[in-house]
N, C-alpha and C positions, 0 to 999 in steps of 0.2 A: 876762889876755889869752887863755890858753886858751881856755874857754868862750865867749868870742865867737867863737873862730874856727869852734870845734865847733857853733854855732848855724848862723854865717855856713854852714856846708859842710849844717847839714841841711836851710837857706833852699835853697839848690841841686839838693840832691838833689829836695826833696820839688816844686818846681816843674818840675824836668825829669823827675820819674817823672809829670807830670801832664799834660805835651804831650806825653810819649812813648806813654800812656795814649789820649789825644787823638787822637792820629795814627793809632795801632790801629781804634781804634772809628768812622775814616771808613771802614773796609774791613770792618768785621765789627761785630755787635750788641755795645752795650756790655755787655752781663751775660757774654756769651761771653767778651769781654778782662776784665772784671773775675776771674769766677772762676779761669780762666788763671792771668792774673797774678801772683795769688795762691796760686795749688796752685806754680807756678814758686819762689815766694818760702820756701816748707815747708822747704829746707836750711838755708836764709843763719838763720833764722828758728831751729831745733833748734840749731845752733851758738853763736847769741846767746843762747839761754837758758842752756845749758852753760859759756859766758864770763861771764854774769851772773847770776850764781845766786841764789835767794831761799825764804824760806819763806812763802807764802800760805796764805790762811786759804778759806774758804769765799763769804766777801764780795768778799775780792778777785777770785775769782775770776769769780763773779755779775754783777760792774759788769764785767769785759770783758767775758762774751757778752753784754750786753747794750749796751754800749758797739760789740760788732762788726756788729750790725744795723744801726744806724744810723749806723756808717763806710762800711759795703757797700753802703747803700742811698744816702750822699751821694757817693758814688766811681764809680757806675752813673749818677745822673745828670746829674754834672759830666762822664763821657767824652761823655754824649750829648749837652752843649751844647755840648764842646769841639770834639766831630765837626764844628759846621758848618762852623770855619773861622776862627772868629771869637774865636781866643783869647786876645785882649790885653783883650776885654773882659770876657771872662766869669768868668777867673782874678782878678781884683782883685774884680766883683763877689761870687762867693763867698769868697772869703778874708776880706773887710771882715765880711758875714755873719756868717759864723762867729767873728767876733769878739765882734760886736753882741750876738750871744745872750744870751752870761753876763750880760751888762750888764744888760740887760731881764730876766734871769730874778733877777738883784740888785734891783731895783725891788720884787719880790714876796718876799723874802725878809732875812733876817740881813744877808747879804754885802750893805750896797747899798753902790753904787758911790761913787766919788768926780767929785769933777766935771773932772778930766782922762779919765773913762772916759767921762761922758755928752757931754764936749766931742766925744770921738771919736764916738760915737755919731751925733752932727749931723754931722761931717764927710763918715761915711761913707754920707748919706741924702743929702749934697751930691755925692759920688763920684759913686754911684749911676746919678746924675741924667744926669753929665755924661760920663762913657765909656760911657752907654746912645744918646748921639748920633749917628748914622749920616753920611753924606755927605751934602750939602746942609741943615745945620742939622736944625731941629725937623722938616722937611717928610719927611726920612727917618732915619728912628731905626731901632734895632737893637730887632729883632721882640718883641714883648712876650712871646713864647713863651719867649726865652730868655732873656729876662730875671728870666721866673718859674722856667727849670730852676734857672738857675745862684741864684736867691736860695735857693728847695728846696734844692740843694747844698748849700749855707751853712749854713742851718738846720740840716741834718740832723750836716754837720760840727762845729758848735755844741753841740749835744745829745754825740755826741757824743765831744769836749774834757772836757765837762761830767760825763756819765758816769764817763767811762775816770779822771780825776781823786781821785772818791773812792776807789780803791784805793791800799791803804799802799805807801811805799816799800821795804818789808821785803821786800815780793813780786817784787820782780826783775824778771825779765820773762817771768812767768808772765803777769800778767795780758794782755800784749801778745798770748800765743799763744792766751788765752782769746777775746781780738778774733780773730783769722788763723781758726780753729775754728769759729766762731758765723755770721764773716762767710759763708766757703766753704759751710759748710750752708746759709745764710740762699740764698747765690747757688745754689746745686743744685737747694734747691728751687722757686726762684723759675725758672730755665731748667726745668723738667721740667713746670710749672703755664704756662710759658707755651708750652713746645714750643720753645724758644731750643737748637740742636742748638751745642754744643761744639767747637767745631771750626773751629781759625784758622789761614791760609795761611801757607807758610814766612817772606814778607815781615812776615807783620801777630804774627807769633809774636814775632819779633824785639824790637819795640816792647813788644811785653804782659810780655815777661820785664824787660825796661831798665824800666818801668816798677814794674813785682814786685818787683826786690831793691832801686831804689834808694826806694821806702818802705819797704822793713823796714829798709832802712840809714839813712833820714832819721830814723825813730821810736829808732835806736838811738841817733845822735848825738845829737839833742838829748836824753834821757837823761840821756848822759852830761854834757851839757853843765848841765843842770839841777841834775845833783850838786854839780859843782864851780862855780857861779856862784851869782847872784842872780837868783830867777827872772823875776823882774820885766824885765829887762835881756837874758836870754837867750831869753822870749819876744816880746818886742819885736825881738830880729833876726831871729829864726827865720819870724815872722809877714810877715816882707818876700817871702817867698818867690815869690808870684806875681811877683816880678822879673823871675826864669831863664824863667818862663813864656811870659810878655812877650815879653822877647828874643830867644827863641828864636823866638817867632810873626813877630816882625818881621826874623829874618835870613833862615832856612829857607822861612819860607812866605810873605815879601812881604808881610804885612798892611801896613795900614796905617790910620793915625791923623790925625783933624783934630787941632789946635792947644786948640781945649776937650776933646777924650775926652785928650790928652796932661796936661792940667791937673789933671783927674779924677782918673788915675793918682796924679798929685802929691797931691789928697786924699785919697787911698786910702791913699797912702803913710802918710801924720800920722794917721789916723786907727787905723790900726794899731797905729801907735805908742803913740798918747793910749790907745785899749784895753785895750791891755798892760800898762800903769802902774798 
C-alpha cells in the first residue's frame, strides 16, 4: 500500500510543479522560470542526496547529464505551451508522449513491447486526436502550434525517462543531481545564446520556486516508491499525473472542456496505463 501512496503523492506533486511552472512562464520567458526553478530547487536537491546516499560509477553519472538536457529542454517547452492557457490539454498530450516513446523505441530494439504497450500506444494517438478539439467541433481545434510544443515535450521527456534509466540503482541520487547540473548549464547557456536576461517578478518567482522543489520532491517520491513496489504498478500511478494538472486548470483558471476533449482525457487516462505495463 505504501508505494502506491508514495506514487499517488508524486502524481501530484509533479503535476502541480507543472501548472505552477505554467503559470510562471505567462508572465516571464520560460528558460527564465525554467533555470530559476531549478537553481531554487539546489537545497531540497543536496539534502536528498545526503538522505540518499549511493556509490556511482562514471556511467551513471554520464546517462544523467545527458538525461538533464533533454529534461530541460522538454520542461522549457512544455511551460511555453502551458503559458497559453490551455492546460488541460496540453499536459495529458505530453505526458501520453512521453509514454509512447519507449514503446516505439522498443519496436527497434531487444525490449519490444507487448501488446498492452502497443494497445496504449493506439489509444494515446486516439487521445491525441480528441482533446486537440477546440470549441465548435473540427471547425475550431486547438492550434497545431501547440500541439506540435506539447508532443516535442513528450518526446523530449521520453528520451529522457529513457536515458536517466540506464543508471544503477546503486547510485542514489547522484545521478538525479547529475540531471539538476547538466540541465541549469544546458539553460545558462541557452539564456546567454539567446539574450534570455534572468530575472523574475516577486509574483512569478513564487510559482518558479513551488514549481522547483515540488520536482525534485516528485523525482524523490517516486524513488522511493520504486524501491518498495512493483515498478510496473508504481509507474502506472505516478504517470496519471497530468490529473492535478487538469484540475487545477479547471478550478483556478476556468478552462474549460467539450464533452469529446473530456473523453480524450479518459483515453489518455488507459493509455498510460496500458504503457506502463
Amino acid at each position: 500500500m505504501l508505494p502506491i501512496v508514495l506514487a499517488a503523492l508524486a502524481a501530484v506533486a509533479f503535476g502541480t510543479a507543472d501548472f505552477s511552472g505554467g503559470k510562471a512562464s505567462r508572465h516571464a520567458d520560460p528558460i527564465a522560470v525554467t533555470v530559476i526553478s531549478q537553481l531554487l530547487s539546489v537545497p531540497l536537491l543536496v539534502v536528498l542526496v545526503l538522505v540518499v546516499p549511493g556509490t556511482p560509477n562514471a556511467g551513471d553519472i554520464g546517462w544523467g547529464l545527458l538525461a538533464g538536457v533533454a529534461g530541460a529542454g522538454g520542461v522549457m517547452l512544455l511551460y511555453r505551451a502551458l503559458a497559453t492557457g490551455m492546460m488541460a490539454v496540453v499536459a495529458p498530450v505530453t505526458a501520453i508522449t512521453a509514454a509512447v516513446v519507449p514503446i516505439i523505441a522498443g519496436l527497434f530494439t531487444a525490449s519490444f513491447p507487448g501488446a498492452l504497450a502497443l494497445t496504449g500506444a493506439g489509444l494515446a494517438v486516439l487521445a491525441i486526436a480528441l482533446v486537440s478539439l477546440g470549441e465548435g467541433g473540427g471547425r475550431r481545434v486547438v492550434p497545431a502550434q501547440l500541439v506540435g510544443l506539447a508532443l516535442a515535450a513528450g518526446a523530449l521527456f521520453g528520451v529522457f525517462y529513457t536515458l536517466l534509466g540506464q543508471a544503477d540503482e546503486s547510485a542514489g541520487m547522484w545521478p538525479v543531481a547529475a540531471v539538476r547540473a547538466s540541465s541549469i548549464a544546458f539553460g545558462l547557456a541557452l539564456a546567454v545564446g539567446t539574450g534570455v536576461r534572468l530575472r523574475l517578478g516577486r509574483r512569478v518567482i513564487g510559482w518558479a520556486a513551488v514549481a522547483g522543489l515540488l520536482d525534485s520532491a516528485a523525482n524523490a517520491l517516486f524513488l522511493a516508491a520504486a524501491a518498495r513496489g512493483h515498478l510496473s504498478i508504481v509507474a502506472a500511478v505516478a504517470a496519471l499525473y497530468p490529473g492535478s494538472t487538469v484540475l487545477l486548470a479547471l478550478a483556478v483558471d476556468r478552462e474549460r472542456l467539450r464533452a469529446v476533449q473530456v473523453a480524450g482525457l479518459g483515453f489518455a487516462a488507459g493509455a498510460l496505463v496500458l504503457a506502463s505495463l
